[in-house]
C-alpha positions as a Markdown table, in Angstrom:
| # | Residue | x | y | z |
|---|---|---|---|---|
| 1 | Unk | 106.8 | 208.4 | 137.3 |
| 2 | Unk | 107.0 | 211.9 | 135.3 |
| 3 | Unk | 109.6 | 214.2 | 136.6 |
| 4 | Unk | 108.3 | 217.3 | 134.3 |
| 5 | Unk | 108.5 | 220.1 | 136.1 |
| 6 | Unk | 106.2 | 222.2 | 133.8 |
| 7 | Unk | 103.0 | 220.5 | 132.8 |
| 8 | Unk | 100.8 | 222.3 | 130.0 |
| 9 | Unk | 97.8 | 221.6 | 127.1 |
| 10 | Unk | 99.4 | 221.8 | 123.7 |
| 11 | Unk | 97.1 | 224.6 | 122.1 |
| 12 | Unk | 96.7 | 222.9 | 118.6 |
| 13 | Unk | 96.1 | 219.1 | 119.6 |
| 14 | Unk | 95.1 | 219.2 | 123.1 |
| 15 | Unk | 97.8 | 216.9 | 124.5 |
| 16 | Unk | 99.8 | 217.3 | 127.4 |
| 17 | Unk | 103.1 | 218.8 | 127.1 |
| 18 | Unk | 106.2 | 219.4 | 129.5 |
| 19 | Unk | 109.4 | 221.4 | 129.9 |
| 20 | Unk | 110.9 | 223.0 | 127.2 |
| 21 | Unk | 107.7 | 222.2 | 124.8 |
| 22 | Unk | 105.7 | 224.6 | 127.1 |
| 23 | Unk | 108.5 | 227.1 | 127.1 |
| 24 | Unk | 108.3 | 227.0 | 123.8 |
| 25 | Unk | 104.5 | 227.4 | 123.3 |
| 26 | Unk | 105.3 | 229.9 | 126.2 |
| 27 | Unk | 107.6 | 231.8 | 124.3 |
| 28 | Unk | 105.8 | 231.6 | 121.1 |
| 29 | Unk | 102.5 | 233.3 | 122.6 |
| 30 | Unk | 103.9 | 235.7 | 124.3 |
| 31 | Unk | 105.7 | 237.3 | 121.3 |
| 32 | Unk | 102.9 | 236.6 | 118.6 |
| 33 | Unk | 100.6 | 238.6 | 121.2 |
| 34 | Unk | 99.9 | 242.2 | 120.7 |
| 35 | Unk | 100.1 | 244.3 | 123.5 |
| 36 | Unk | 96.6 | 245.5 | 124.7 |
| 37 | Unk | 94.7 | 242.7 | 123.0 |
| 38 | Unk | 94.3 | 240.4 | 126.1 |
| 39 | Unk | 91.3 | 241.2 | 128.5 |
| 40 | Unk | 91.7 | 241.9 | 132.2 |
| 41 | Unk | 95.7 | 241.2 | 131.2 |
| 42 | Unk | 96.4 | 244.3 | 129.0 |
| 43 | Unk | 100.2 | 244.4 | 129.4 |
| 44 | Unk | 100.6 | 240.8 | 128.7 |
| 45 | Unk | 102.4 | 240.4 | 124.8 |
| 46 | Unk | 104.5 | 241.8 | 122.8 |
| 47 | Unk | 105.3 | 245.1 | 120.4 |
| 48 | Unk | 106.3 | 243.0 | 117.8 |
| 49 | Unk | 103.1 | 242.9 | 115.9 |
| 50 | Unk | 103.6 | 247.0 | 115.2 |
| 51 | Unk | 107.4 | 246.3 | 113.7 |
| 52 | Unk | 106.1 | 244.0 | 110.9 |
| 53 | Unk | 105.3 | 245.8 | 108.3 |
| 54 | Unk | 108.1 | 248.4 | 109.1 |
| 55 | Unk | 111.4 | 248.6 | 106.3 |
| 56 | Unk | 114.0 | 246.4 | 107.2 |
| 57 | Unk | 116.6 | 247.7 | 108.4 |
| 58 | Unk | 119.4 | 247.8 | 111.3 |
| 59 | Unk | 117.1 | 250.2 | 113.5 |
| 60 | Unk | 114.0 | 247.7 | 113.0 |
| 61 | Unk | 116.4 | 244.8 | 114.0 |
| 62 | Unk | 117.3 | 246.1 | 116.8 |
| 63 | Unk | 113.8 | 247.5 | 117.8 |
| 64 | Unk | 112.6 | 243.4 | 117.3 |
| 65 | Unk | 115.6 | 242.4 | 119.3 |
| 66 | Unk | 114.2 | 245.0 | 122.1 |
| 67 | Unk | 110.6 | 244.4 | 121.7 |
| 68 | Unk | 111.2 | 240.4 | 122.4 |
| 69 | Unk | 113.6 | 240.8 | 125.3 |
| 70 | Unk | 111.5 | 242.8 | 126.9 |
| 71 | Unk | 108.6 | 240.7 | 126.6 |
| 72 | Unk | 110.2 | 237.6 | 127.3 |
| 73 | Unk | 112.3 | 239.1 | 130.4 |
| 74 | Unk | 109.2 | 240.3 | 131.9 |
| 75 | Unk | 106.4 | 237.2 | 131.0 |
| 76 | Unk | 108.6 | 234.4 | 131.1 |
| 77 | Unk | 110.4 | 234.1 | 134.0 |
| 78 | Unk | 111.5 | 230.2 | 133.3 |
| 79 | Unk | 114.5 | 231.5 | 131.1 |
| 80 | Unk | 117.3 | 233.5 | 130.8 |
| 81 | Unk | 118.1 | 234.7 | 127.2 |
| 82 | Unk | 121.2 | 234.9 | 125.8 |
| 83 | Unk | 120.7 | 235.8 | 122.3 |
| 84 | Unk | 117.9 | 237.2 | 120.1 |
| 85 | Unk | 118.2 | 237.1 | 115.9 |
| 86 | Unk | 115.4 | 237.8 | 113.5 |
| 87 | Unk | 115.6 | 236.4 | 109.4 |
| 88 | Unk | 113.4 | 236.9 | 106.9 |
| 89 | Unk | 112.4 | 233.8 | 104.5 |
| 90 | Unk | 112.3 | 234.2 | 101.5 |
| 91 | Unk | 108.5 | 234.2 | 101.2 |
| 92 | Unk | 108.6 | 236.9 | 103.8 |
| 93 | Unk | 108.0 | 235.7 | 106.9 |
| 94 | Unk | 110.1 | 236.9 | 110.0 |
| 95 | Unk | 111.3 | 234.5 | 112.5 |
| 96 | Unk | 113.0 | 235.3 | 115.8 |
| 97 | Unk | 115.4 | 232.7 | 116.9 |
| 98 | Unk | 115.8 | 232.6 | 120.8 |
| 99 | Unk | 118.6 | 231.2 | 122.4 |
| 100 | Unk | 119.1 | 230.9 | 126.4 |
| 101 | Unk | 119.2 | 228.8 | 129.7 |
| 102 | Unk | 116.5 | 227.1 | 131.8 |
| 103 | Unk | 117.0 | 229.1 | 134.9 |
| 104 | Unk | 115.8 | 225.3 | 137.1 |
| 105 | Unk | 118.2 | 223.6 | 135.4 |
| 106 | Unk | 121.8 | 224.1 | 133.6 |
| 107 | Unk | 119.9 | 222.8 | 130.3 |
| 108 | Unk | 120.4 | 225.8 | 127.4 |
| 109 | Unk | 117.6 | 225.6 | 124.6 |
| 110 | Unk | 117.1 | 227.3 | 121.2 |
| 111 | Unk | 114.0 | 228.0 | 119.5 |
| 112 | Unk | 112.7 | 229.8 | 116.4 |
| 113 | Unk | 108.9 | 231.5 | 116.3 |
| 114 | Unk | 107.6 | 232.5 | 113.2 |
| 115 | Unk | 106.2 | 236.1 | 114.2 |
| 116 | Unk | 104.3 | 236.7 | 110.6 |
């Protein structure tokens, strides 16, 4: 018998996925979405997508930091975050790393998204 609570199609391969792994595809979508781009869901997304190409510097982290909590707080209601922190690779990419708590169960969970 599954007990998955959360019961999703992995977007790249089609298979089923539970739990955290559709938090995490969740997550992922919601923050690599622009704002405005969905139809008849205009709101849904997030800002980040105008911060890219923006100088790094302690206002843009913060403005990231912003842009995902906001996002997140309002389109995923499975979680509660507890921290936000963006790098930079060295061949440029940005990746947020999200750490927080299922709010169904006392389980805490980390992920990273690459955002670029």
């Amino acid at each position: 018998m599954n007990n998955a609570k959360y019961l999703g199609m992995n977007r790249g391969s089609g298979r089923a996925i539970t739990d955290i792994e559709h938090i995490r595809q969740s997550v992922s979508d919601i923050l690599i979405t622009p704002i405005g781009s969905r139809i008849m869901r205009r709101n849904y997304g997030s800002l980040l997508s105008e911060l890219l190409d923006q100088p790094q510097n302690d206002v843009l982290r913060l403005q990231i930091m912003a842009a995902c909590y906001s996002a997140l707080l309002q389109w995923e209601p499975r979680i509660q975050l507890s921290g936000i922190t963006f790098n930079t690779t060295i061949d440029g990419k940005m990746v947020v790393d999200i750490t927080g708590n299922r709010i169904d169960t006392p389980d805490t969970f980390s992920l990273s998204v690459s955002v670029s």
